[in-house]
DRENTORKOL-3810 file (N, C-alpha, C; in nm, 4 decimals):
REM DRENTORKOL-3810
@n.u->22.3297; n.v->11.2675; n.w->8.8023; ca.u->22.3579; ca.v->11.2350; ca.w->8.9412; c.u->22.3210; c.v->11.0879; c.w->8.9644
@n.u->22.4043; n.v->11.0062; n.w->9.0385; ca.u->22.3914; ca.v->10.8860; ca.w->9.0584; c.u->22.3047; c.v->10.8333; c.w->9.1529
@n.u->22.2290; n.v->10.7483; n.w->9.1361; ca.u->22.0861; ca.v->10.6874; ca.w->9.2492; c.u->22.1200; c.v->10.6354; c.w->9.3472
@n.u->22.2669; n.v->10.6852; n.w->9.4001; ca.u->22.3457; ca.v->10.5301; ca.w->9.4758; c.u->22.3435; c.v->10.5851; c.w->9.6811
@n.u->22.2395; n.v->10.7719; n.w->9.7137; ca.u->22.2086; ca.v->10.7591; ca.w->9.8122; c.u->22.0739; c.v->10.7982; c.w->9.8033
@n.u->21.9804; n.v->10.7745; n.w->9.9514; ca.u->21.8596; ca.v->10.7966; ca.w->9.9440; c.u->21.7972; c.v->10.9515; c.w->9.9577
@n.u->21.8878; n.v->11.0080; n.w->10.0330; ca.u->21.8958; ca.v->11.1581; ca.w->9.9952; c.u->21.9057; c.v->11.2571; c.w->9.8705
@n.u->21.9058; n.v->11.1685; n.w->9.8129; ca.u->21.9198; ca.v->11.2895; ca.w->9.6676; c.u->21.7810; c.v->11.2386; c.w->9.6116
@n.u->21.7300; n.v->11.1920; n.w->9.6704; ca.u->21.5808; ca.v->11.1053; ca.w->9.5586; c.u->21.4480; c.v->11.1801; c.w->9.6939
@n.u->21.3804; n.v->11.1847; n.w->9.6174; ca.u->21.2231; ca.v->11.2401; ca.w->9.6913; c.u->21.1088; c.v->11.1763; c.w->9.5831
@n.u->21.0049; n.v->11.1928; n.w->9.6415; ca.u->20.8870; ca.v->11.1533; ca.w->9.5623; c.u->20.8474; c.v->11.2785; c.w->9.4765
@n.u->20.8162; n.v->11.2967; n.w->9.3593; ca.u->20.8148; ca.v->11.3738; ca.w->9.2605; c.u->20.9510; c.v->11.4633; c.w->9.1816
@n.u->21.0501; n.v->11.3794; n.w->9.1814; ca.u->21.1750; ca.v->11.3692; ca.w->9.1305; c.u->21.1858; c.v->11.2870; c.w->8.9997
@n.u->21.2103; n.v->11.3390; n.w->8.8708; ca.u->21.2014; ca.v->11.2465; ca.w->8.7513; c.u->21.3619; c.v->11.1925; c.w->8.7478
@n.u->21.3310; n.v->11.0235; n.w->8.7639; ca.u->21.4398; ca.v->10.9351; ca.w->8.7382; c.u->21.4564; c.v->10.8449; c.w->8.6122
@n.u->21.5684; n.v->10.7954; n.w->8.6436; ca.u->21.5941; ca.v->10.6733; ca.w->8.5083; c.u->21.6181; c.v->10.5580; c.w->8.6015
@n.u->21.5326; n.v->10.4361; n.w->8.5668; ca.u->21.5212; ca.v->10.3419; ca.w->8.6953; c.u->21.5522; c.v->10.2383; c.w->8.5929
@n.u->21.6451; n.v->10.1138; n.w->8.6358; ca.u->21.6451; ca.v->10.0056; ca.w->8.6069; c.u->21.5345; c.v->9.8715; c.w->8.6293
@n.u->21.4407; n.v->9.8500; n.w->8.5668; ca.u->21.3921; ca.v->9.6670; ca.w->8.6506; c.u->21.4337; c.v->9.5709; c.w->8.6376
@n.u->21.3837; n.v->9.4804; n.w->8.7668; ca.u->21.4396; ca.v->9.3690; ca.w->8.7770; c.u->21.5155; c.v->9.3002; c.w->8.6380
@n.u->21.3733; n.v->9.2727; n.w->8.5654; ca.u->21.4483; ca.v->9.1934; ca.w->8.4422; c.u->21.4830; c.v->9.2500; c.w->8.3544
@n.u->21.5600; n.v->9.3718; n.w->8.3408; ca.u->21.6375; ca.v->9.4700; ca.w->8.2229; c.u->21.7316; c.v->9.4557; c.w->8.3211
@n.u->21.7809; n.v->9.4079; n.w->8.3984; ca.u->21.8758; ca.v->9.4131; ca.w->8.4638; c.u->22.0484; c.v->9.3376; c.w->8.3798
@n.u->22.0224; n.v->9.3023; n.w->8.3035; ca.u->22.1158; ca.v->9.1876; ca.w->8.2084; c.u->22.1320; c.v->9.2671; c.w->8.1156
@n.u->22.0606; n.v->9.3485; n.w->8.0422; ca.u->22.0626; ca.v->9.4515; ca.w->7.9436; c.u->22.0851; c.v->9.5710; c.w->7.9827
@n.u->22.0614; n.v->9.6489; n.w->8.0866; ca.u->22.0560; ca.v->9.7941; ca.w->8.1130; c.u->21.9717; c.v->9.8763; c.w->8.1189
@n.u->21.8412; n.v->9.8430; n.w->8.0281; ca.u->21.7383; ca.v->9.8793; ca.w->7.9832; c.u->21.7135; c.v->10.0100; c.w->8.0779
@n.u->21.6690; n.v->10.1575; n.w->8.0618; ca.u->21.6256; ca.v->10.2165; ca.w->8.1668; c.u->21.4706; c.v->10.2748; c.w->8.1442
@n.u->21.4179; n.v->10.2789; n.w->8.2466; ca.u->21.2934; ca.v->10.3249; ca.w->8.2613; c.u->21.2663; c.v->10.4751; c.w->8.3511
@n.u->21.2250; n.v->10.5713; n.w->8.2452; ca.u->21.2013; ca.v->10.7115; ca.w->8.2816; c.u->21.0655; c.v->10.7028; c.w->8.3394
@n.u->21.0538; n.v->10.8099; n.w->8.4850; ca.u->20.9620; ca.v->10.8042; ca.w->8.5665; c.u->20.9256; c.v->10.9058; c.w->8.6628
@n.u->20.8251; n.v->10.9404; n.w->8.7277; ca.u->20.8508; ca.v->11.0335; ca.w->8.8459; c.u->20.8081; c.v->10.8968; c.w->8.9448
@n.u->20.9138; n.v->10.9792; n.w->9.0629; ca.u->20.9319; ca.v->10.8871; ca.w->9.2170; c.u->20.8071; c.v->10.8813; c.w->9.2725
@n.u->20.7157; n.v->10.8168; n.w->9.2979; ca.u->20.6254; ca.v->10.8313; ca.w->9.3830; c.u->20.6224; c.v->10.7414; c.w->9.4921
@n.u->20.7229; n.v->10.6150; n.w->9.5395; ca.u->20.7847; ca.v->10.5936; ca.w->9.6954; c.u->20.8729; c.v->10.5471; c.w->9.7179
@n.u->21.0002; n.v->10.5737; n.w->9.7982; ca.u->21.1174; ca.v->10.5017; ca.w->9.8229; c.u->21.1062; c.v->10.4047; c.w->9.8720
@n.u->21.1385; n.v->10.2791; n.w->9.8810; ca.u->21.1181; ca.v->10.1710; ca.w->9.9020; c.u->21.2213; c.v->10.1308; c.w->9.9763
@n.u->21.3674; n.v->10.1865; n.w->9.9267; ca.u->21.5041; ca.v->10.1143; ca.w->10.0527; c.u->21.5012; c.v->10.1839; c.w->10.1499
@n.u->21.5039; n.v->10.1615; n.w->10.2809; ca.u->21.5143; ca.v->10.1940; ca.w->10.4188; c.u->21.6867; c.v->10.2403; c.w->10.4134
@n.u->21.7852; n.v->10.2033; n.w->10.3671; ca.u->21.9345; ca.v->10.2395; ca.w->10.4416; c.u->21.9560; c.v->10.3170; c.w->10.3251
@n.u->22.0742; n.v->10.4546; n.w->10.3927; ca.u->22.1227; ca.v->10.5675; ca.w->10.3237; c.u->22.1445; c.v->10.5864; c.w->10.1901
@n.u->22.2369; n.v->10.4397; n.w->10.1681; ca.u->22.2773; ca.v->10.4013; ca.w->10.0180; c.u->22.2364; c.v->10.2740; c.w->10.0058
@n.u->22.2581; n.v->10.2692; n.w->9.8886; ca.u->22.2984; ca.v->10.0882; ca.w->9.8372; c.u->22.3468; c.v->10.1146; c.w->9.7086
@n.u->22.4795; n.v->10.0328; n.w->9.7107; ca.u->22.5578; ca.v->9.9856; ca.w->9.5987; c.u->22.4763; c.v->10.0013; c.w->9.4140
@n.u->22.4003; n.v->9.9264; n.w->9.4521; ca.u->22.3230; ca.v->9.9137; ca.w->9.3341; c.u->22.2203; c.v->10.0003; c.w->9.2764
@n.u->22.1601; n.v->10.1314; n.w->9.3591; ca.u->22.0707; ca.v->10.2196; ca.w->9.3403; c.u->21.9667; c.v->10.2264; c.w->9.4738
@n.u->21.9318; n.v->10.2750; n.w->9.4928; ca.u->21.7673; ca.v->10.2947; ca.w->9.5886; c.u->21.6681; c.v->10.2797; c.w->9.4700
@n.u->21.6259; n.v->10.1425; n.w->9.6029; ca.u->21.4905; ca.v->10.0883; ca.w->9.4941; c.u->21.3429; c.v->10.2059; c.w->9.5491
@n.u->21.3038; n.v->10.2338; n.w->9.4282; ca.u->21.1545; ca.v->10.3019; ca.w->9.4414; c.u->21.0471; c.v->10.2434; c.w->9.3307
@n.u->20.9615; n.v->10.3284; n.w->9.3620; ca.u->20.8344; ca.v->10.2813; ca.w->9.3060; c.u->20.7569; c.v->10.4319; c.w->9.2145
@n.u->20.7245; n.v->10.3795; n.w->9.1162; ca.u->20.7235; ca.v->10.5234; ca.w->9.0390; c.u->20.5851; c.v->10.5302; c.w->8.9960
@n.u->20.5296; n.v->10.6597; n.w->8.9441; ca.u->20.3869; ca.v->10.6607; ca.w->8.9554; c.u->20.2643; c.v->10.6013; c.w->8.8707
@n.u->20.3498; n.v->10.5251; n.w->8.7806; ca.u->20.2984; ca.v->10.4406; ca.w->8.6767; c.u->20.2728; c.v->10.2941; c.w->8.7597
@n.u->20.3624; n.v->10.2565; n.w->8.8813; ca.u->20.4035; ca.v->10.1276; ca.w->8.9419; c.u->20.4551; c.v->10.0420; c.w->8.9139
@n.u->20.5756; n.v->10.1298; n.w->8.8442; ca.u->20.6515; ca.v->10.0282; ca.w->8.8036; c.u->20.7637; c.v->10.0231; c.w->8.8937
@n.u->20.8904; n.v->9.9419; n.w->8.9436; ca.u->20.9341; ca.v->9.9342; ca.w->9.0893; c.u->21.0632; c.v->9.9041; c.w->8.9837
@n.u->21.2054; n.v->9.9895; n.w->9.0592; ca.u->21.3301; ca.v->9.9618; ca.w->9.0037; c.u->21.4511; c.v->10.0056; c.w->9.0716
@n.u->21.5302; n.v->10.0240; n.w->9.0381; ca.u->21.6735; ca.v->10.0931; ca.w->9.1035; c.u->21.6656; c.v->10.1928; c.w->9.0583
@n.u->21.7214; n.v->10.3059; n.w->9.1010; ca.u->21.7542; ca.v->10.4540; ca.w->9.0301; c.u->21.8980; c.v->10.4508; c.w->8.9830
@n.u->21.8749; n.v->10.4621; n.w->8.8570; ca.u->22.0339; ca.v->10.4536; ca.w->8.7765; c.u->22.0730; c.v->10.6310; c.w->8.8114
@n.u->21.9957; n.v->10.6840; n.w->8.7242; ca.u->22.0155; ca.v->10.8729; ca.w->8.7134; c.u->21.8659; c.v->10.9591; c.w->8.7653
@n.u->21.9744; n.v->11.0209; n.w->8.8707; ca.u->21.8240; ca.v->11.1358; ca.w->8.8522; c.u->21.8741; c.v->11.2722; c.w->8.7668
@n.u->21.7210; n.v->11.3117; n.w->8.7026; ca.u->21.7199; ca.v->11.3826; ca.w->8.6022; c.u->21.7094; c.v->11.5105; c.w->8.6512
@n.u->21.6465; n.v->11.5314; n.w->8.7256; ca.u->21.6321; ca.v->11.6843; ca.w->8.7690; c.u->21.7376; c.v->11.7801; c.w->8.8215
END
């Protein structure tokens, strides 16, 4: 499922998150959600969150 509204994502949801600088590569980073960070429904590019390690990215896929 695609990260591209904020409704399908919750905090304790395991994602595949992009960061900033894997952003040129693709690189993804597996995680559980621990806070949504974009305020509007969607965004193009993923809903940025923050995961419980703290690491902060886009949601490419959620896994669950």
């Amino acid at each position: 499922m695609p990260g591209t509204r904020r409704d399908n994502i919750a905090p304790g949801k395991r994602v595949n998150v992009v960061q900033k600088q894997d952003q040129r590569t693709g690189r993804l980073t597996e995680g559980v959600v621990a806070r949504i960070l974009t305020n509007s429904p969607t965004h193009p590019h993923g809903i940025k969150v923050k995961l419980e390690d703290g690491t902060v990215g886009r949601v490419k896929e959620i896994l669950d």
